[in-house]
Structure formats: structure tokens, C-alpha cells
C-alpha positions in Angstrom: 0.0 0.0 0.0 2.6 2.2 0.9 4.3 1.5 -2.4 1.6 2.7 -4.5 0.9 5.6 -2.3 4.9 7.1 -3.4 4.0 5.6 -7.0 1.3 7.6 -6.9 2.9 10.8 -5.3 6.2 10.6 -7.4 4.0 10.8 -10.5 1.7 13.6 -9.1 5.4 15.7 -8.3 6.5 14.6 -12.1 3.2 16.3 -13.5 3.4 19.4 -11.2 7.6 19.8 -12.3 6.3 19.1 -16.6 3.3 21.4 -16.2 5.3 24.2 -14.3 8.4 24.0 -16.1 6.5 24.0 -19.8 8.2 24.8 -22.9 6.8 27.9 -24.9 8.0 26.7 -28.2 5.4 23.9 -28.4 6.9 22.1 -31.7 9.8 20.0 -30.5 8.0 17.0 -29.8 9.6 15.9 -26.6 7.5 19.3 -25.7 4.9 18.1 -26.9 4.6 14.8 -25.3 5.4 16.4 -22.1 2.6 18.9 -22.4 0.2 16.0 -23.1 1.3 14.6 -19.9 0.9 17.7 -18.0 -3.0 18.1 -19.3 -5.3 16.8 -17.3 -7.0 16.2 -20.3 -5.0 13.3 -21.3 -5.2 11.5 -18.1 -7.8 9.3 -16.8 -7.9 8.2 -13.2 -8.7 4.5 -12.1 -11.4 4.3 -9.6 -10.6 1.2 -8.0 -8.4 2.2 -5.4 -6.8 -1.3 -5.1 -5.4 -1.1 -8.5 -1.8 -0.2 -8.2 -2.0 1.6 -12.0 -3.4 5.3 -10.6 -2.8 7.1 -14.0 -3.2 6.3 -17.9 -1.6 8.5 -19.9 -3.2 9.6 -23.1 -0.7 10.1 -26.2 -1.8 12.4 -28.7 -2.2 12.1 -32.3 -0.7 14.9 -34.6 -2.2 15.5 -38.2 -0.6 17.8 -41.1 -2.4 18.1 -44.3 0.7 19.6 -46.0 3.7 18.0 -44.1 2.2 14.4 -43.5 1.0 10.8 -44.8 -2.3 8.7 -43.5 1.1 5.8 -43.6 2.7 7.5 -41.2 2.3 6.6 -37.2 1.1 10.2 -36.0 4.1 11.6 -34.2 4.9 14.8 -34.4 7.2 14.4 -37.0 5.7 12.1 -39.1 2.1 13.0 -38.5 -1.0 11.5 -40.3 -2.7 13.8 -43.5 -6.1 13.4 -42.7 -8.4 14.0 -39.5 -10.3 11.2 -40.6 -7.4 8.8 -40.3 -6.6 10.2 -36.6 -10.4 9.2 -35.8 -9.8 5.8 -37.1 -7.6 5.1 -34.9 -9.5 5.6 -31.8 -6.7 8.6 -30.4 -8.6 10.6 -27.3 -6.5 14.1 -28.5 -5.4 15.1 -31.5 -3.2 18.1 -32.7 -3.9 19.3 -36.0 -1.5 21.8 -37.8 -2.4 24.5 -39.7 -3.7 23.9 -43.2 -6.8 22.8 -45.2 -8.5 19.9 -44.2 -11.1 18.8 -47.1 -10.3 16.9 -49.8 -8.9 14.1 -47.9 -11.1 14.1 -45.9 -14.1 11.7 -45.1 -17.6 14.0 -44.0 -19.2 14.3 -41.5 -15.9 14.0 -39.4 -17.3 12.4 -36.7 -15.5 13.2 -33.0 -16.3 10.2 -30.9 -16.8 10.3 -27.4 -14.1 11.4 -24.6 -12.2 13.2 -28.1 -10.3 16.5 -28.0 -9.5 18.1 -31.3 -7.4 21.2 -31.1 -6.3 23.4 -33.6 -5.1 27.1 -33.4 -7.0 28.2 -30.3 -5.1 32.2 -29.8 -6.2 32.6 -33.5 -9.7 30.8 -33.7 -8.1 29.1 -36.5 -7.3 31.9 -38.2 -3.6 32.3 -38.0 -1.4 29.5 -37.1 2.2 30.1 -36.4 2.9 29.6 -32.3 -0.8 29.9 -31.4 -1.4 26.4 -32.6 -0.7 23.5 -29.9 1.2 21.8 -33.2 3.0 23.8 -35.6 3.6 20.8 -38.1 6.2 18.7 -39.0 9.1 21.1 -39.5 10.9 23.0 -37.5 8.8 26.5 -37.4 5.5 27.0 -36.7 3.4 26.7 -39.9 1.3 30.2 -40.4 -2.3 30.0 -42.1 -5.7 28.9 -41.2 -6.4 25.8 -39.7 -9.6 25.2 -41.4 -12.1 21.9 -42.0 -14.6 22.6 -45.1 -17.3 20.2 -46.1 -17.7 21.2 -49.8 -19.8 17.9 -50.9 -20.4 16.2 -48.0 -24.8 14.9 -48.1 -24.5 11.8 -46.0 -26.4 9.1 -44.9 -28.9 11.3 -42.9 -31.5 11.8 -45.3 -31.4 15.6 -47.2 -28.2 16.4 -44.9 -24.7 17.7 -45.1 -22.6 17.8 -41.9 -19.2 19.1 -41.6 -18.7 17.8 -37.7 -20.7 15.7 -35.6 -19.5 15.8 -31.9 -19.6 12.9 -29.7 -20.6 13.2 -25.8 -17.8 15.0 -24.1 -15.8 15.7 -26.5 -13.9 19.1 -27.8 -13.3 20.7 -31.1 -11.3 24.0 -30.6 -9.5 26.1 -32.5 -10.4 25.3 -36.4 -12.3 27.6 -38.8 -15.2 25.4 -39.9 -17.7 25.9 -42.7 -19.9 23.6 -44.9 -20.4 25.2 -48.5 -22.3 22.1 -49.6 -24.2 24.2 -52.9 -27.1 21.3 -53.0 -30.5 22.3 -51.8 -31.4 20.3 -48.6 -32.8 20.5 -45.6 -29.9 20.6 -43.0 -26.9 21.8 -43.7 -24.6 22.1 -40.1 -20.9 23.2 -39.8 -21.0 21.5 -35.8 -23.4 19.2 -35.6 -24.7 18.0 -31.7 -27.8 15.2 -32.1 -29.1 13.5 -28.9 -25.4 14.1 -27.4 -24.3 15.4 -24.1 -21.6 17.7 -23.0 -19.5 18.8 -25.5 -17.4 21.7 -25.9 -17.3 23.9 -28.8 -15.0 27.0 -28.3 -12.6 29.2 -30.1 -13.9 28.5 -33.7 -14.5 30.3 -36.7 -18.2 29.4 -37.8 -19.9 29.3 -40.8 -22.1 28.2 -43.3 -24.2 29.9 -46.1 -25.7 29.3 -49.3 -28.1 31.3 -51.6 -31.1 29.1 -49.8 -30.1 30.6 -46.2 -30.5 27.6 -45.1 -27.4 26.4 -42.8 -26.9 26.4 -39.2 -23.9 27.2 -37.9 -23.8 24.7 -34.5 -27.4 22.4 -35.0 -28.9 21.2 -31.5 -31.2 18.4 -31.5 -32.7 15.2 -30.1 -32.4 14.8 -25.9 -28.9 15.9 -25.1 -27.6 19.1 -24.0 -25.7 20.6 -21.5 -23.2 22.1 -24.3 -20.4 24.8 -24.2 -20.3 27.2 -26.8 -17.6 29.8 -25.8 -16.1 32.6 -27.5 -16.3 31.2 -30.7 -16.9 33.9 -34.2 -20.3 33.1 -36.3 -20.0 34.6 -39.1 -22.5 34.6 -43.0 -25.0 32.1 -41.3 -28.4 31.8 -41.7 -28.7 30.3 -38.2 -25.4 30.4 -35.7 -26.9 28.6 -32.9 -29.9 26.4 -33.9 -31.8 25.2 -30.9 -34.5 22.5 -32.6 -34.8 20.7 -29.1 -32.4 19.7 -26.3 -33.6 18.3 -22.6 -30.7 20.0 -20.5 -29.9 23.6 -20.6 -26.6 24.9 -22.8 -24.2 28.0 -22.1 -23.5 30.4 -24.8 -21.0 33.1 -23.9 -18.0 35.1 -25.1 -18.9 34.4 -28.6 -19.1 37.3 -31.4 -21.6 37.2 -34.0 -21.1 39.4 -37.3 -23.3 39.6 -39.9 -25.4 36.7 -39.8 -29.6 36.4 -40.3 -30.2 35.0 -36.8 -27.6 34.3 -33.9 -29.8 32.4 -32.2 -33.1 30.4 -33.1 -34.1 29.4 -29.7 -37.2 27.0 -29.6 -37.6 25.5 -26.3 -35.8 27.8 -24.2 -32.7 25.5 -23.2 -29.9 28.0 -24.3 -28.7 30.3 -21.8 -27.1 33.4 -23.3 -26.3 34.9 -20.6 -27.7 35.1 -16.5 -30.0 32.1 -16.5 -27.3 30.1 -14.3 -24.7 28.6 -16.5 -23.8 31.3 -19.1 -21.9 34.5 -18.4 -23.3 36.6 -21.5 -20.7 38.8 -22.8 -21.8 37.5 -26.5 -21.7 40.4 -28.7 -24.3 40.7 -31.8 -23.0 43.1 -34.3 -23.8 44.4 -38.2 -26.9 42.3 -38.6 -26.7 41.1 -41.6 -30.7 40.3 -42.7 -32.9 40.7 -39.8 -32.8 39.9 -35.8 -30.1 38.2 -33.3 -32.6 36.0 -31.3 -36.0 34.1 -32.9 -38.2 32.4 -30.2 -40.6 29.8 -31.6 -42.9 27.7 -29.7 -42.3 29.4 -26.5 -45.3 31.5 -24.8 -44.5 32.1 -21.3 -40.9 30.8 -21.1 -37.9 32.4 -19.8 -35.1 33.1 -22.8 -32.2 34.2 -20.5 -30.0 36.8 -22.5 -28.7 39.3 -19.6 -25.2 41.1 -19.9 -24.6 41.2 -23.7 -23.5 43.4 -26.3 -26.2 44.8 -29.1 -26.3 46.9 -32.0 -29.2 48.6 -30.5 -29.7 50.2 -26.7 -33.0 49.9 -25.7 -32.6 46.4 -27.4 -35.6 46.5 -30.9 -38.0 43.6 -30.2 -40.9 42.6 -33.2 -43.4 40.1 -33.6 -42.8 40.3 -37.1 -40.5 38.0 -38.4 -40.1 40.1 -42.2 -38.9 43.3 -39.4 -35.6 44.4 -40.6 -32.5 45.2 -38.5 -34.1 44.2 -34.8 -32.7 42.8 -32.2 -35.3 40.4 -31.4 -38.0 38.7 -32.7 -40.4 37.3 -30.4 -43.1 35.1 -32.2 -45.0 33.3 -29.4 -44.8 35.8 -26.2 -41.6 34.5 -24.6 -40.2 36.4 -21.4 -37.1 37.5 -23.0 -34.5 38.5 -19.9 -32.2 41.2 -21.7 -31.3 43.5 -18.7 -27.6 44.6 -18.2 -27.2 45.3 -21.9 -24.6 46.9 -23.7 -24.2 49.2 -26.4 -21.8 48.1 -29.0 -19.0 50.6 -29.7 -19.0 49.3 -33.6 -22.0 51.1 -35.1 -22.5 49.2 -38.3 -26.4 49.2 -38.0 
């Protein structure tokens, strides 16, 4: 007993020492492996006490579109091509380096369970270079967008194109990701979260729009929910957050969303945008692009909570009408829409 006890110690003091002592230049991958260590993210503890193994450490899986092969074992420097092959593989965390991630891949790119996917996170995969986790396979940071598109992707879901379909508890952070499928269908998603629970969706670039304005940019539905959406950018969506149904409340907060028809579509009441418990606010609706940043369906006499954010207007424009240009709100069915501690926006693009 007492053996495991300074097994167990020695490796807490080796974690504390990696995770302290981190190296900034996160492309050497002796750096690399010793920040996977040092996330709690890639350990799992064992909850049977007796069990002398206290820790299982999680390696990562490292993907370059331009610097690697899907023959290659997924080390840092000889990283796999495609997400898609990473998946395969059943890897909990996977760095992915800046560059295009499309036509090798396989869509929907479906995150299973338990699975981190991280990107450029400082540049909401934007901008690469030393704000990615993984630079890619040579020696300096690789600068550019880090970006998943779903061009073609209509799969096996009837009359539906998904770009990224989330498992329960897992991550995607850090990529700019869009579906341009140009076929005329019924759902189009860029993040896709069906009868899951728990995932974590933050410090994206989001989009997805066609000439049918019909595209969500994250689509919620079935009896999941309890989802974090954090300061992610929405931007040329017909829909950013799409609530169809979800049984647990969500958090949306920190996000920015620019020029898009509707931020959120909230239709039975289960997305806190700020004050209602979970969410902070702070989401900041700017240069409405068609019409209003919040639609309530379906909802007479519920509480929409959307306390301490930023709008275009101050006192915040609520309609009935959903054909009302330019409004903050449109309130079709009576909801009690919580919007106090509002804040003007200081970019006046309205």
C-alpha cells in the first residue's frame, strides 16, 4: 500500500515539475509529449483504489495536411494527412497543424466520445504560427488557417450535409469550420450536436451559407444538451446557434456574431445566453446582416435568459414580425425574453 501511495505521489510531483516548467515553443515533440502529460485532459484516473496503475496517460495524435502521410504513425514528426485517419484510430486528443482539411477528408468528421480536437485556439483558426498547440512537421511553426470545409459532404442522414458531428464529451477547438455544400437540402450544419451530451465547442471560426439561407452554424437536437459554446466567431449564417430541441440547458457566452440572419433560433428555451445560471453573456451581436439576433418559436410564457450582452441597438428592438428588418429580437410566441444589463456596442455598423 505504501508503495503505490509514493507511486502515486512521485507521479503527481512529475506532472506538477512538466506542467510548471513547460516549454513555450510547443513544436519540439519531446515538448509536446510532455505537455500532453501535464493536461489533465489526457489522463484518466482508475477508480478502483486497489489497482496499483493510478494514472493512464493519453498520447496524442498529430495531423498535417501539408507536411504528413495517413502511412505514417502520428508523431509529431511524421504526422498522419487526414483527421479522418486520426479518428480511425481511436486517439482521445489530436493536434492538428495549420492547413486545409477537405479533400482528404471523409464527412461528416465524426468526433467520438471522450475526443479533443485542437487546432489554433489564440487565433480561432485563423492564424497559425505559435498559437497552434502543433505547428507541423518542420521545424517552425506553420502560419495560415487551420480550417475543415465540407464542400460535398450529403450523408447518410436523409437531405443532410454535416461538416462535424460531436460525440458526448468531447472538444473541437481552434479550427475555422464551414460547410459550403451548394445542393439544396434540408440541414446543412458546420458542428453538428444530435441527442449528445456535454460537448465543448470554443474558439472557432463558424460558418455556413448558401443562396437558400438555409445552414446552421452549431445544430442542437434530439435529448442531449448541457453544451459549451464559448467565444467562438459566427460569421455569414443563416442560423449560428440552432436550438431545434435539447432536454438540458446549454451555455453560450464570449462568442461574437457578425453579420449573420439570426444568432440564435431558440425554440424550447434551453440556451442560456447569458444570466440564467450557467452562461456568463458577454456574446456580442453586431452588423446584422438580414434581420434579428434572437427568434423564439414555440415558447409563450418561457424564460429566454440573455442578460449582460453586447447589441447593435440600446434599448434592445423587439418585433413580432419576423419580415422586421435590422431588430434585435423577434419574439413570435410571447416568450419572457430576460435582456437587462445590456450593452451598447462601440462598432456602429447598423
Amino acid at each position: 500500500m505504501k508503495q503505490i501511495f509514493k507511486i502515486s505521489l512521485a507521479a503527481f510531483l512529475l506532472l506538477l515539475f512538466v506542467s510548471c516548467n513547460e516549454v513555450e515553443k510547443s513544436n519540439d515533440p519531446v515538448s509536446l509529449l510532455l505537455s500532453a502529460v501535464s493536461d489533465p485532459s489526457t489522463l484518466s484516473q482508475k477508480n478502483n483504489s486497489h489497482d496499483s496503475s493510478r494514472f493512464t496517460i493519453q498520447i496524442p495524435a498529430y495531423v498535417d495536411s501539408k507536411g504528413g502521410n495517413d502511412a505514417n504513425p502520428g508523431t509529431p514528426s511524421l504526422p498522419f494527412r487526414s483527421i479522418t485517419k486520426a479518428l480511425s484510430k481511436s486517439y482521445k486528443i489530436i493536434y492538428v497543424a495549420p492547413g486545409s482539411y477537405s479533400e482528404s477528408e471523409t464527412f461528416p468528421l465524426i468526433i467520438p466520445d471522450n475526443t479533443v480536437l485542437i487546432g489554433d485556439e489564440a487565433g480561432k483558426g485563423l492564424v497559425g504560427g505559435t498559437g497552434s498547440v502543433y505547428g507541423g512537421a518542420g521545424s517552425t511553426p506553420r502560419l495560415g488557417e487551420t480550417v475543415i470545409i465540407n464542400f460535398s459532404g450529403t450523408d447518410s442522414a436523409p437531405l443532410t450535409s454535416r461538416t462535424v458531428v460531436l460525440g458526448n464529451n468531447s472538444t473541437i477547438a481552434g479550427f475555422r469550420i464551414e460547410n459550403s455544400d451548394s445542393k439544396l437540402i434540408n440541414t446543412r450544419c458546420a458542428v453538428c450536436l444530435e441527442d449528445k451530451m456535454g460537448t465543448i465547442i470554443r474558439n472557432n471560426s463558424i460558418s455556413t451559407y448558401q443562396s437558400d439561407r438555409n445552414g446552421s452554424g452549431i445544430y442542437i437536437s434530439g435529448n442531449g444538451g448541457n453544451h459549451s459554446i464559448i467565444r467562438n466567431h459566427f460569421t455569414r449564417n443563416a442560423y449560428s446557434i440552432n436550438e431545434v430541441s435539447q432536454t438540458y440547458r446549454s451555455k453560450v457566452e464570449y462568442n461574437l456574431f457578425q453579420q449573420v440572419r439570426f444568432a440564435a433560433v431558440v425554440r424550447v428555451g434551453n440556451l442560456d445566453l447569458g444570466g440564467g445560471g450557467l452562461s456568463a453573456g458577454e456574446n456580442t451581436f453586431r452588423c446584422y446582416n438580414f434581420t434579428s439576433q434572437i427568434l423564439t418559436e414555440g415558447l409563450t410564457g418561457i424564460n429566454v435568459f440573455a442578460r449582460n450582452n453586447i447589441w447593435g441597438h440600446i434599448p434592445i428592438q423587439q418585433t413580432t414580425n419576423i419580415n422586421d428588418m435590422y431588430k434585435d429580437i423577434v419574439n413570435l410566441n410571447n416568450s419572457i425574453i430576460l435582456t437587462d444589463q445590456a450593452v451598447k456596442d462601440t462598432v456602429n455598423c447598423l
